[in-house]
N, C-alpha and C positions, 0 to 999 in steps of 0.2 A: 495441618502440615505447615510449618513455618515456611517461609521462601527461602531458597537453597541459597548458598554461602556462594559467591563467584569462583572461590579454589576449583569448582567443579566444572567452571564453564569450557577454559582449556581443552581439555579431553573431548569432550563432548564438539568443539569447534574443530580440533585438527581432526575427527574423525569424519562431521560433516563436509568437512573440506575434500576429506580421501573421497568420499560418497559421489558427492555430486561432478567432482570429475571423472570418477571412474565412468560414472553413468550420465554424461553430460552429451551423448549420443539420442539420450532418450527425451531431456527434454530442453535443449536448446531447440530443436526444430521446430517450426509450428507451422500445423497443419493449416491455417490460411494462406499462407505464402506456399505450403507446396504442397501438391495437390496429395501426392502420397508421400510421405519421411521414408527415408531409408528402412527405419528400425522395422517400417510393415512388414516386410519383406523378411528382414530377417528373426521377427516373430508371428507369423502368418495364423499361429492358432488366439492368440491375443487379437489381432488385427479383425480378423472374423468377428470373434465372440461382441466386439466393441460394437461394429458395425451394423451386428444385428437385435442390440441394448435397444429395448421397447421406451417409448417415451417417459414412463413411469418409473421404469429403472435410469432413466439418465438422470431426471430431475431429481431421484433420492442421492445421488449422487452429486449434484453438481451442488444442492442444497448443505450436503451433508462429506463433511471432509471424511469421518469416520467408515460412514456406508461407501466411501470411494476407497478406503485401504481396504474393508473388507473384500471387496471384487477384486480389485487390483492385484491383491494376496497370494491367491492360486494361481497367478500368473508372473506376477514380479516380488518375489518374498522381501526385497530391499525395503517396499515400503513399508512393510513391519518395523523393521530396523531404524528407518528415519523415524517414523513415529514417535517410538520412544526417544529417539534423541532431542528431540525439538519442543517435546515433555513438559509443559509447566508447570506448576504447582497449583492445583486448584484453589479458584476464588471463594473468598472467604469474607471478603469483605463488603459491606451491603453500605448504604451509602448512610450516612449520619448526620448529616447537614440539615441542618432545620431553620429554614428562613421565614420570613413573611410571603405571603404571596405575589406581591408587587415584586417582589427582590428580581424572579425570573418571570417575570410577565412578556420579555420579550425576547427570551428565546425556546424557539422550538424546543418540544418536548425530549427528542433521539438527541438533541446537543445539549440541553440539561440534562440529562441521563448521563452522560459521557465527563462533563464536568464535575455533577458532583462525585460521582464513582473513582476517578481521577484525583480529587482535592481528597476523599478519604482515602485513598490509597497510598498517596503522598506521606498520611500518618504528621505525627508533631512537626509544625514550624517552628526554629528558634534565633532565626535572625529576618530581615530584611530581605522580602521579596524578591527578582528579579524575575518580570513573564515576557516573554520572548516571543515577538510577532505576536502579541496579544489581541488584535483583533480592537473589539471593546472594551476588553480585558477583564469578564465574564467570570474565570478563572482566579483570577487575583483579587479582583474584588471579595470573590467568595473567601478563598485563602486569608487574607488580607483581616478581614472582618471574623471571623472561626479562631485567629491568632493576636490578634490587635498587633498585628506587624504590619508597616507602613510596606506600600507596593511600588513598583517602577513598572511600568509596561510600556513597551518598547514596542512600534509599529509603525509601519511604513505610512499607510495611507491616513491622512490628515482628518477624513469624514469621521471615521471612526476611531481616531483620538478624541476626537469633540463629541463625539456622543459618550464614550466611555467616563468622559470627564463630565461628562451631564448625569448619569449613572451611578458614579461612586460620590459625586456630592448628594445624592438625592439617598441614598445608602448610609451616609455618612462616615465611609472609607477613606484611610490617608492614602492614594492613589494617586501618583500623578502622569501622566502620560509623556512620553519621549518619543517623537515623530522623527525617524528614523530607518536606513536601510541595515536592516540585522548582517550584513555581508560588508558591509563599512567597517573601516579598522575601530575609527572612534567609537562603534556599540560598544566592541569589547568592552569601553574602557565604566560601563557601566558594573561592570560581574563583581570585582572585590566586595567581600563581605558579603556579597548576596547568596542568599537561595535560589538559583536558578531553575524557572518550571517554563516546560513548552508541552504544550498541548498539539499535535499534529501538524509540526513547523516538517514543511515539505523539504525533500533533499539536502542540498545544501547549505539550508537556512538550521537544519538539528545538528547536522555536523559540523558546521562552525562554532556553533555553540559547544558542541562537544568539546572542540579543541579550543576553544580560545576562553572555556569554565576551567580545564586543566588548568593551562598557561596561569592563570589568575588563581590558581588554587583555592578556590569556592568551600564554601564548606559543605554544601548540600547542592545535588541537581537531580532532576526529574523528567526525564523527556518520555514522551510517546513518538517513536521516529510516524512516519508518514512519506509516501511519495519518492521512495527511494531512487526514482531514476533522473529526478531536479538533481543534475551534475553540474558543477562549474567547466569542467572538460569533457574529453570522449570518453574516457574510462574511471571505472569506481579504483579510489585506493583504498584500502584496507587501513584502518587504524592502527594492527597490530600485529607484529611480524610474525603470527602463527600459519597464516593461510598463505598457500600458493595459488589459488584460484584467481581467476582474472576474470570481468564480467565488464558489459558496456549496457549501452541504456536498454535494448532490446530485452535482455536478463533480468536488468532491475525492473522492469515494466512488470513483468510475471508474477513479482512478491508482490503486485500490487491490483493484479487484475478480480481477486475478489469483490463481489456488491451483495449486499444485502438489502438494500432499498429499496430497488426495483419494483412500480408498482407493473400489472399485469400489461396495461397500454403500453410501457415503457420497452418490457421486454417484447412485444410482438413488435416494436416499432424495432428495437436492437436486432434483431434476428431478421427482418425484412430489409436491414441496411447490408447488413452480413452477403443473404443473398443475393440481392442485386448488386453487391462491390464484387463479389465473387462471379456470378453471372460476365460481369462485363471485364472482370482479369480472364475469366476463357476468350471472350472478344476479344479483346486487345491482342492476346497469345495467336490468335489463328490471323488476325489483322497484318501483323508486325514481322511473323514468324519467328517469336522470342521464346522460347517456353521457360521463362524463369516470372517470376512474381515482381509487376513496376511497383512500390509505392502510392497508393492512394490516398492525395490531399485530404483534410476535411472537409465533410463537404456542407451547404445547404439543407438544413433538416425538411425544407418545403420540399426540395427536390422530389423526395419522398411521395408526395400527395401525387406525383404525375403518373402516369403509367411506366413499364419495366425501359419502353422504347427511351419515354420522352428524357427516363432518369440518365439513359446511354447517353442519349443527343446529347444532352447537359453538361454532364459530366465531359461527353470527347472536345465539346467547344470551349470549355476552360479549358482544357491540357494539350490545346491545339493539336489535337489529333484527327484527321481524316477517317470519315467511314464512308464503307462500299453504300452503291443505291441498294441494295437488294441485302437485308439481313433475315434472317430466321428466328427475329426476335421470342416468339415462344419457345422455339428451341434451350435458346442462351437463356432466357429465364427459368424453365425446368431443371436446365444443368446446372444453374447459379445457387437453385432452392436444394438440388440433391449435394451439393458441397457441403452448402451451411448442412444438413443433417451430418453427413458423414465429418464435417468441420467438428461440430463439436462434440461428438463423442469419440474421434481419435486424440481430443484438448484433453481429454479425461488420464491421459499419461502423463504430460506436462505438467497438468493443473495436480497431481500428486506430487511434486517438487514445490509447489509454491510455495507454501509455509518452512519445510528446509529451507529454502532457500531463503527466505526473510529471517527466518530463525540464524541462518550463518550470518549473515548482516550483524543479526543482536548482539550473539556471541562476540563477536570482532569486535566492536562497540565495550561491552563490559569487560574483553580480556583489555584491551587499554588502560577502560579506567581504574582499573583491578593493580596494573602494569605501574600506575602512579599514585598509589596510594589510596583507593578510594575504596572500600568494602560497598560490594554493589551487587544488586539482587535484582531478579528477572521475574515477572509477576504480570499476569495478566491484571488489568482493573475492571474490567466489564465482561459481559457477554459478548461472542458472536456476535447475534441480533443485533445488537446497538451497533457497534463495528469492529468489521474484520480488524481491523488495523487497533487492538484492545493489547499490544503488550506495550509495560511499562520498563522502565530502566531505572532504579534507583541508584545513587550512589552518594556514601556521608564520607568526607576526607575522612582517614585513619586518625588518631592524636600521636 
């Protein structure tokens, strides 16, 4: 299957658009913050069913986006419907890059994967690089060297300009690096005539890019967005005048809460934070007499190592908060531990909008560049596994 033509994308976005506000009852709320969402209540045969999901069934779910529509199905048929919207064109493309072994000696094996799947997905280079918060510029060297087109890699942090440039002379890449804030007017002034490629530039740093490769009218760009909720203000604007939806960081966060990494320590340590942040938002609640959910700083990952009490103590003496002498700490810890269960398998609604809802981001994104001329196409470049965050945006100026 070839990747679909952008004329499509349109349709596909204003209906996501109708979708997720019709149903933005169901998963703006999130069951950390409140102990039950409205929507329990007013679907109590779904609410049950979720609550009583054996651990084996959450995990094929939480693992598995598919096995999450299929349950979800018999109770909310929309997510059928989003499904297919948000639909990509299966990969097809296997990675082709054939280097020396030295080439990627020094990086991880899940970010070489992502690279070179990415630089093949990209397809022909035929002018002058542009990489965007390059990093060490990993990406462009690769590109760079695969096309014998000279590179620009643009990044902020100076350590890793100087090692990239120790990297592509030792490669023998024309590469030169530009230390630089990608959110500066004068980056723009880099883009003319360039191929613009961003590998995983967080928020603001892809959508600047976005609009300031239009402005410069580029002939080729490439982004993999990343980290949708790095805003420069309180609220997302929309690139293009299709959508009425209105979202702020809380929303963007969601398209962003998948992991795949996670080794097993990580997650029992993830879920032990859960409960004891949870545990002591019901403390605080009966403390204060507030029954609404405060904000919890980041906190101390040692805190963790102490008992349920000592992690309270901790916690209420940074946020100058007073406690009684007398608490029922195994109480609050039992109740803290029965949330996190019932936490995340009422997330199992929510977490069915995430990719929608990244996917309405996309859309908006390529009906733009679509809006100014650029034939642009929507393509995953990787698996899952490697990372959720695996769609790509192409886009080649029209002639």
């Amino acid at each position: 299957m070839s990747p679909e033509l952008s004329t499509i994308y349109e349709p596909r976005l204003r209906r996501l658009d109708a979708l997720l506000q019709e149903y933005q009852w169901l998963w703006r709320p999130q069951p950390f913050k409140e102990i039950r969402p409205d929507w329990c209540e007013r679907l109590p045969e779904l609410t049950s069913a979720l609550l009583a999901l054996d651990a084996e069934s959450l995990a094929a779910m939480t693992a598995n986006d598919e096995d999450r529509r299929r349950w979800l199905g018999d109770y909310l048929p929309v997510v059928d419907e989003l499904a297919e919207l948000v639909r990509l064109p299966a990969l097809e493309h296997a990675s082709s890059f054939e280097t020396s072994p030295h080439f990627s000696w020094e990086i991880p094996g899940r970010k070489w994967t992502q690279i070179t799947s990415f630089a093949t997905a990209v397809g022909a280079v035929r002018t002058p690089l542009l990489e965007w918060c390059g990093g060490k510029g990993h990406l462009g060297r690769l590109l760079g060297m695969q096309w014998q087109q000279p590179v620009v890699t643009l990044e902020l942090n100076g350590e890793l300009c100087h090692e990239g440039a120790r990297l592509a002379q030792r490669a023998h890449v024309a590469q030169q690096f530009q230390q630089g804030n990608a959110l500066a007017a004068e980056s723009a002034q880099l883009l003319p005539l360039h191929h613009a490629v961003a590998l995983h530039a967080c928020g603001e740093l892809h959508r600047t890019l976005l609009r300031e490769a239009v402005a410069k009218q580029v002939p080729a760009i490439d982004i993999a967005p990343c980290c949708y909720a790095h805003l420069a203000g309180d609220a997302y604007r929309p690139f293009s005048a299709v959508t009425t939806l209105r979202v702020g960081h809380d929303d963007l966060r969601l398209a962003v809460t998948e992991t795949v990494t996670s080794s097993t320590r990580e997650v029992r340590l993830r879920d032990k934070e859960m409960a004891w942040k949870l545990g002591f938002d019901l403390l605080r609640r009966d403390i204060t007499g507030l029954d609404e959910y405060q904000p919890i700083r980041p906190i101390d990952k040692a805190w963790l190592k102490l008992d349920f009490a000592g992690f309270c103590r901790t916690l209420a003496a940074r946020d100058t908060m007073n406690l009684p002498a007398m608490i029922a700490w195994d109480e609050y810890e039992q109740r803290g531990w029965q949330r996190q269960y019932d936490t995340q398998r009422l997330t199992q609604v929510r977490h069915a909008f995430r990719r929608p809802l990244e996917m309405w981001l996309v859309f908006d994104m390529a009906c733009y560049l679509n809006q100014h001329g650029y034939e642009t196409t929507i393509t995953t470049f990787c698996e899952r596994a490697v990372t959720p965050r695996n769609i790509l945006i192409s886009a080649r100026k029209s002639m």
